[in-house]
C-alpha atoms as an extended CHARMM CRD file, in Angstrom:
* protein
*
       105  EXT
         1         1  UNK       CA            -15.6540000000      -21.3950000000       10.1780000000  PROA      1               0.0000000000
         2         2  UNK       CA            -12.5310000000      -22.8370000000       11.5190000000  PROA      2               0.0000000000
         3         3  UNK       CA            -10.3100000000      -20.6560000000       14.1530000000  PROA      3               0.0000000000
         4         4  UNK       CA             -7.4950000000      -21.4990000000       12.3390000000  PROA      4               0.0000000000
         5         5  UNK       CA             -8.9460000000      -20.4450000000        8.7840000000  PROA      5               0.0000000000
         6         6  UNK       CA            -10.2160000000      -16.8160000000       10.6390000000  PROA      6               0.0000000000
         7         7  UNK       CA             -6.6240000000      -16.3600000000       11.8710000000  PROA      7               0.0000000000
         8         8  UNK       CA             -5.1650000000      -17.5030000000        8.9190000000  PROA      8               0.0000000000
         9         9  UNK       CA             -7.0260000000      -14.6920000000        7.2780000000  PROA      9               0.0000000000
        10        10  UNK       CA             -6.9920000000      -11.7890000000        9.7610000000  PROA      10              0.0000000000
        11        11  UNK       CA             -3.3940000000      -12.4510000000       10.3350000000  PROA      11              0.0000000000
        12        12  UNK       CA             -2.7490000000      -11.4900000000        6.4400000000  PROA      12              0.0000000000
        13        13  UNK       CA             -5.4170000000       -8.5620000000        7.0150000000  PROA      13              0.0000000000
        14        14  UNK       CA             -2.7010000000       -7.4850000000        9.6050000000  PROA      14              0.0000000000
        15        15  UNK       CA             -0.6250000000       -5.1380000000        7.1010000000  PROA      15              0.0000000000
        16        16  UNK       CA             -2.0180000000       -1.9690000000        6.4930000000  PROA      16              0.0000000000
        17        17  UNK       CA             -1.0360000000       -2.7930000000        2.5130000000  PROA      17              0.0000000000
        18        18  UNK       CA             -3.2310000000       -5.7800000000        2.5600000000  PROA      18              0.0000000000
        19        19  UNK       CA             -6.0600000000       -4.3550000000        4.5620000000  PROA      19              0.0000000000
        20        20  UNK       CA             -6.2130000000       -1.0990000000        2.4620000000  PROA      20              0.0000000000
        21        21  UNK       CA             -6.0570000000       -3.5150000000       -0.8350000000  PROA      21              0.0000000000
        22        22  UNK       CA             -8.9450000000       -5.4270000000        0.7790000000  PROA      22              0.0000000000
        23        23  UNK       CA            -10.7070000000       -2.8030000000        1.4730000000  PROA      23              0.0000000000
        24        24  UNK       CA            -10.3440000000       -0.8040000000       -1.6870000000  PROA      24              0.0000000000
        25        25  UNK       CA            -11.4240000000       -5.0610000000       -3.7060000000  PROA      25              0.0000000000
        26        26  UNK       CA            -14.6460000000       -4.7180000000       -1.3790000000  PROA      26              0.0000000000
        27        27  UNK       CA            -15.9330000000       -1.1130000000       -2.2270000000  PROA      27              0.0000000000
        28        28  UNK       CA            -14.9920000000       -2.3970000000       -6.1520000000  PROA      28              0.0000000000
        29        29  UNK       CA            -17.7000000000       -4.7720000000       -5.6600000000  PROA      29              0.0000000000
        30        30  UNK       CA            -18.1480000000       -7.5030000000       -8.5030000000  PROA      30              0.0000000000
        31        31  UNK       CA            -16.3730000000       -5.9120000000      -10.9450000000  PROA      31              0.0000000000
        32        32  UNK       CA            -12.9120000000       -5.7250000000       -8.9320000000  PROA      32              0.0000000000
        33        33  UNK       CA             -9.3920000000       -3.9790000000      -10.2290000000  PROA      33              0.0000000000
        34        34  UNK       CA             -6.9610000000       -4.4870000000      -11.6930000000  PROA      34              0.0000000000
        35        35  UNK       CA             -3.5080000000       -4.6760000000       -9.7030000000  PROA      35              0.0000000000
        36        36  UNK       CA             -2.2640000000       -1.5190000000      -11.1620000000  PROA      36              0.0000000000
        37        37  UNK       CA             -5.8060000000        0.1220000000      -10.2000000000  PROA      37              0.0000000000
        38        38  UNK       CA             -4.9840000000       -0.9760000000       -6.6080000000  PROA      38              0.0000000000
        39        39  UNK       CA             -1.5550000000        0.1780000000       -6.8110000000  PROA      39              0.0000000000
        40        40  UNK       CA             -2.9430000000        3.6260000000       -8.3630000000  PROA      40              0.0000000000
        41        41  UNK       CA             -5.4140000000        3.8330000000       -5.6870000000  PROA      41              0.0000000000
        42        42  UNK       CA             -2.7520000000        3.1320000000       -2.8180000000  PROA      42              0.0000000000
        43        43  UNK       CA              0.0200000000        4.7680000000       -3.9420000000  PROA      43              0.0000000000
        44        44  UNK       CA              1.9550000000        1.4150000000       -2.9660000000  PROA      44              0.0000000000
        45        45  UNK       CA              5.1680000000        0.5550000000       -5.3650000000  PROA      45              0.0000000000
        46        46  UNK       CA              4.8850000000       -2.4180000000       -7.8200000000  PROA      46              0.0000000000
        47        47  UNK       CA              7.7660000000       -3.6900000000       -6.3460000000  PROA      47              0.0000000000
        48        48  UNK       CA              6.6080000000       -4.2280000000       -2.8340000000  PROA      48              0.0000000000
        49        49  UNK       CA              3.3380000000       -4.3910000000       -3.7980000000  PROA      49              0.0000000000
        50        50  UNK       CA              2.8100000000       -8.3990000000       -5.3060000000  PROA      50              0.0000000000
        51        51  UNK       CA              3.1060000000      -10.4160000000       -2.5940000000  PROA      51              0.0000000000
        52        52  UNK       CA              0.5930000000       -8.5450000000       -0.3360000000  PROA      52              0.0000000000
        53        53  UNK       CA             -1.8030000000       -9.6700000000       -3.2760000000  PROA      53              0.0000000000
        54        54  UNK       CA             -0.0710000000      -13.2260000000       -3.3570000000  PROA      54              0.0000000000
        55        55  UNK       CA             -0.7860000000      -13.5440000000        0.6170000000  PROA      55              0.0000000000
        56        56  UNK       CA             -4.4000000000      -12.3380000000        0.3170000000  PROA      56              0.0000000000
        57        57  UNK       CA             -4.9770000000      -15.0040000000       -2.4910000000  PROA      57              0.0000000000
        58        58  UNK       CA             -3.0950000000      -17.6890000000       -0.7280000000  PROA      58              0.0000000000
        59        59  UNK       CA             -5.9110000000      -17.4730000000        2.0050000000  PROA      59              0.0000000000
        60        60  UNK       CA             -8.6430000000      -16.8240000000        0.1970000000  PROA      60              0.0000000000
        61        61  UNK       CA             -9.2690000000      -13.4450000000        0.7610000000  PROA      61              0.0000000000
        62        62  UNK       CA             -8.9880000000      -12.5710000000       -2.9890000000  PROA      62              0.0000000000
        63        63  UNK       CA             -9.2810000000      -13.9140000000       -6.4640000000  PROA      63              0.0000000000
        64        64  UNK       CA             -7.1680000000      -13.0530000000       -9.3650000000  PROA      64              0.0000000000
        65        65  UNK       CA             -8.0560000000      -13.5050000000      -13.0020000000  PROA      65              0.0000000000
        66        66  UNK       CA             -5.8410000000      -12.7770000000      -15.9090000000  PROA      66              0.0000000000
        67        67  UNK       CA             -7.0180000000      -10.1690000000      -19.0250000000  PROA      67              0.0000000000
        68        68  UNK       CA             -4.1670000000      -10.0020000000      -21.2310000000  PROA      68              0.0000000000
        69        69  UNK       CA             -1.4350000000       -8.2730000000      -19.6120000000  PROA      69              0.0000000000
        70        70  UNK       CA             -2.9990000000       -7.2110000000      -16.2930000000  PROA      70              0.0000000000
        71        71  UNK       CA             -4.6260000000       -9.4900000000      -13.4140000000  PROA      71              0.0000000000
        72        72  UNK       CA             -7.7590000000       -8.0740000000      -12.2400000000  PROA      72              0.0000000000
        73        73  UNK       CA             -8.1320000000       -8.5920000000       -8.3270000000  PROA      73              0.0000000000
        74        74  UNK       CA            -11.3570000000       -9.6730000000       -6.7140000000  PROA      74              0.0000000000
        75        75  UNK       CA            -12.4800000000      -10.0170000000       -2.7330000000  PROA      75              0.0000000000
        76        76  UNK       CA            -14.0200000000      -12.6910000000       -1.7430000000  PROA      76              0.0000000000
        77        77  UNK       CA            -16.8010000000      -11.2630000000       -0.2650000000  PROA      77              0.0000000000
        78        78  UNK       CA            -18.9830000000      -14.5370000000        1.0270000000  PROA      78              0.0000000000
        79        79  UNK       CA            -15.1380000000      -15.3950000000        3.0690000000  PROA      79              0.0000000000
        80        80  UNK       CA            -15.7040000000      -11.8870000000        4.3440000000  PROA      80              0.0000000000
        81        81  UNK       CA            -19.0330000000      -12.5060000000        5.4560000000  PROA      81              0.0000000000
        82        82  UNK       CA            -18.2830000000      -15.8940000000        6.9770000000  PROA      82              0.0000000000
        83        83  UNK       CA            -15.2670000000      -14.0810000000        9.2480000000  PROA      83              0.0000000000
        84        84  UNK       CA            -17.7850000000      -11.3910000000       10.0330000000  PROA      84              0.0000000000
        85        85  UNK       CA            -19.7600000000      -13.9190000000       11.6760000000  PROA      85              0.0000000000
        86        86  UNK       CA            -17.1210000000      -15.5210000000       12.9770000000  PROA      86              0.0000000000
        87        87  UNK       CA            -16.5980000000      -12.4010000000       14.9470000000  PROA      87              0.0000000000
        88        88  UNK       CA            -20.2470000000      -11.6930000000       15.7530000000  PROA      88              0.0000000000
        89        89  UNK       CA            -22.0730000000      -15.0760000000       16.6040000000  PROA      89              0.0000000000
        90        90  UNK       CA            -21.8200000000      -15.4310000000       19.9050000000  PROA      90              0.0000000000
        91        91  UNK       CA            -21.9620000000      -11.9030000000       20.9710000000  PROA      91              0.0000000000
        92        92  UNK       CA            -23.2010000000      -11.0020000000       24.3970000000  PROA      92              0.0000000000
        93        93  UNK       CA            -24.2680000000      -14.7510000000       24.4620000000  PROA      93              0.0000000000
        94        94  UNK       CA            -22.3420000000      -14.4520000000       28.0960000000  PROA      94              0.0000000000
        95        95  UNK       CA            -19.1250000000      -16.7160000000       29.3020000000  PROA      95              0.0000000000
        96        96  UNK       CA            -19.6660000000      -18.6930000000       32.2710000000  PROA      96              0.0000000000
        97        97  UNK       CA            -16.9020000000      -18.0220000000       34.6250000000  PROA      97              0.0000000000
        98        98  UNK       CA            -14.5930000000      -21.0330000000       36.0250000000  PROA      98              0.0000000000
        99        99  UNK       CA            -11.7640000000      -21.2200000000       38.6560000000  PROA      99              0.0000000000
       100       100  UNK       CA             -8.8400000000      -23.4640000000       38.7870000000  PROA      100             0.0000000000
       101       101  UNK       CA            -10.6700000000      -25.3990000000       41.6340000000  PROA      101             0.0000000000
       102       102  UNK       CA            -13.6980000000      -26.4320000000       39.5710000000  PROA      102             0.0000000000
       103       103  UNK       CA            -11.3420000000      -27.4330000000       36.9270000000  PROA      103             0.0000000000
       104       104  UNK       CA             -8.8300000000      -29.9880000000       39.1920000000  PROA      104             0.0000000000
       105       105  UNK       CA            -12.1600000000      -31.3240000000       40.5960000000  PROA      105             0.0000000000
């Protein structure tokens, strides 16, 4: 993954709105919810509520699909995986340690 993509991404999990909506999209699973399910869930007003959904979608982090009247709201739950990783690969992998000498030299 990309450093920019992974901040791109946890800087739009950075709202408590967003992560909570994440959150809730993950435990759905496949199946999702729809946005007033989210908003339901939340207790977040419409009104305020669409573009946190609009910035999780613009980065990936969710999926929306249309069924008649409502849009049904699903995580993306390989992108979550992938910024897991992100996180995790090189842990305890150790840093080697550099001063400002070895660097002019």
């Amino acid at each position: 993954m990309i450093t920019e993509t992974a901040a791109r991404c946890f800087g739009e999990l950075g709202h408590i709105h967003r992560l909570e909506a994440y959150r809730l999209l993950v435990k759905a699973g496949p199946d999702g919810l729809t946005v007033g399910e989210i908003q339901q869930h939340l207790g977040v007003p419409k009104s305020t509520f669409s573009h946190h959904l609009d910035r999780l979608a613009q980065v990936g982090l969710i999926t929306q699909q249309r069924e008649g009247r409502s849009i049904r709201c699903f995580a993306d739950c390989d992108l979550m995986g992938e910024l897991v990783s992100y996180l995790a690969d090189e842990c305890c992998a150790g840093v080697t340690v550099t001063t400002e000498l070895e660097h002019a030299g």
